[in-house]
NUNUKOL-389818 format. One record per atom (N, C-alpha, C): z, x, y. Coordinates in steps of 0.02 Angstrom, whole numbers, plus 50000, padded with zeros to 5 digits. Atoms other than C-alpha are relative to their C-alpha. Layout:
REM NUNUKOL-389818
ZXY ...
END
This chain:
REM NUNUKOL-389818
500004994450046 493674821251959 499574998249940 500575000750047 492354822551826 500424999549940 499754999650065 492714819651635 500165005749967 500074995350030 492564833751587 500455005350033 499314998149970 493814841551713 500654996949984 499475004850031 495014828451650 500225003849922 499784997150051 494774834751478 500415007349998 500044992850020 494694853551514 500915000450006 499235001249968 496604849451617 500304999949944 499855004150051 497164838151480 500155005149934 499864994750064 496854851351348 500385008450016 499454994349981 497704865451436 500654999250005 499345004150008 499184855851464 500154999949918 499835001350065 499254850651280 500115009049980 499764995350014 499074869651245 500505003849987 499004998049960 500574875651349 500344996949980 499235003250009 501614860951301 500005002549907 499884998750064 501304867751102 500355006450007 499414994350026 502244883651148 500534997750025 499295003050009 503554873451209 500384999849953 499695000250075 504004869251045 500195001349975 499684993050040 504464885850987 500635001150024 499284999049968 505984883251106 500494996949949 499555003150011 506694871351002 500365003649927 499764995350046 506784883950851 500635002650011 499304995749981 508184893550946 500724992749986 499245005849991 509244874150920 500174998349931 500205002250102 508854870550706 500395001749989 499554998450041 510054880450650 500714998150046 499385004549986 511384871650768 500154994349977 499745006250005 511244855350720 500414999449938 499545000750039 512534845650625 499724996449938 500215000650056 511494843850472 499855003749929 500224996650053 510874848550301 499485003850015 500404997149996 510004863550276 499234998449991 500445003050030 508424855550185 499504994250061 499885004049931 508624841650348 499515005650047 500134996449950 508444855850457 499355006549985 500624997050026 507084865450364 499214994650017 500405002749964 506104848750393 499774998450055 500334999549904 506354849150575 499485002850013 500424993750015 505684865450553 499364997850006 500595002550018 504244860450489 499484996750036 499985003149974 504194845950572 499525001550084 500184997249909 504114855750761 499395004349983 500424994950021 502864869350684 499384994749988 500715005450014 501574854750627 499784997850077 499925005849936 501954844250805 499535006550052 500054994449960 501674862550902 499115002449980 500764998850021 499974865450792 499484996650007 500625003149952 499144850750831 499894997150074 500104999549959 499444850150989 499675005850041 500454996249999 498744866551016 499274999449986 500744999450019 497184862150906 499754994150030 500105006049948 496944844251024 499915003150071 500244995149934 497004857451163 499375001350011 500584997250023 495744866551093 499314996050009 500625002650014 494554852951059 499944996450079 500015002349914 494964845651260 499705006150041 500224995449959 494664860851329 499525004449996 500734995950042 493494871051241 500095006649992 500014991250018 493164892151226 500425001250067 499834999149925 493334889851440 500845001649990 499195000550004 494944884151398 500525004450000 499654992850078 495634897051248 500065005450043 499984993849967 494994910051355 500475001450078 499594998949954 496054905451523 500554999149995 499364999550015 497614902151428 500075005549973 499944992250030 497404919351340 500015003350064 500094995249925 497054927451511 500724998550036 499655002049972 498574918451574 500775003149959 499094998750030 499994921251454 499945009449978 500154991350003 499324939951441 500305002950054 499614998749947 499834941451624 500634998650006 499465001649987 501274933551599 500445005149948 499594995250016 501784943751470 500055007549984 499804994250003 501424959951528 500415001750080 499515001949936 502264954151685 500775004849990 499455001450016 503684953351584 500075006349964 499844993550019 503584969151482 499885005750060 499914995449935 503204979051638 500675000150039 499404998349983 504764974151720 500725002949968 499504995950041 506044977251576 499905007749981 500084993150010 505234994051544 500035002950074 499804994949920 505604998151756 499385003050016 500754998649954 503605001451781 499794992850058 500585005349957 502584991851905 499245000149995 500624999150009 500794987351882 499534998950057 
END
């Protein structure tokens, strides 16, 4: 596999795993800490989530941007098509 297929991978992956991240929002306000604590998580996951996105970016390139946009577009009109009971 060429380098440059390595990267393009590499940086799509990193992409996707930065909206991971946003899962962990739904857990912050469980934990058994201080608010201030848990504001830095915050933070914390929101920084971790941004540059992994922008390390994406620079692995994968426009190619990239543009087939994870094409991708989570399908996915989420997937997903608003079925709760609204149309089919596309």
């Amino acid at each position: 596999m060429s380098p440059q297929k390595v990267a393009f991978r590499v940086g799509l992956s990193l992409m996707a795993m930065s909206f991971l991240v946003y899962l962990s929002y739904s857990f912050i306000p469980f934990l058994p800490l201080s608010g201030p604590i848990k504001v830095g998580i915050a933070i914390g996951a929101s920084t971790i989530s941004w540059g992994l996105f922008g390390l994406g970016m620079l692995l994968a390139g426009k190619e990239g941007y543009a087939y994870l946009k094409k991708w989570v577009k399908a996915i989420w009109q997937g997903i608003f098509l079925k709760t609204n009971g149309r089919q596309g």
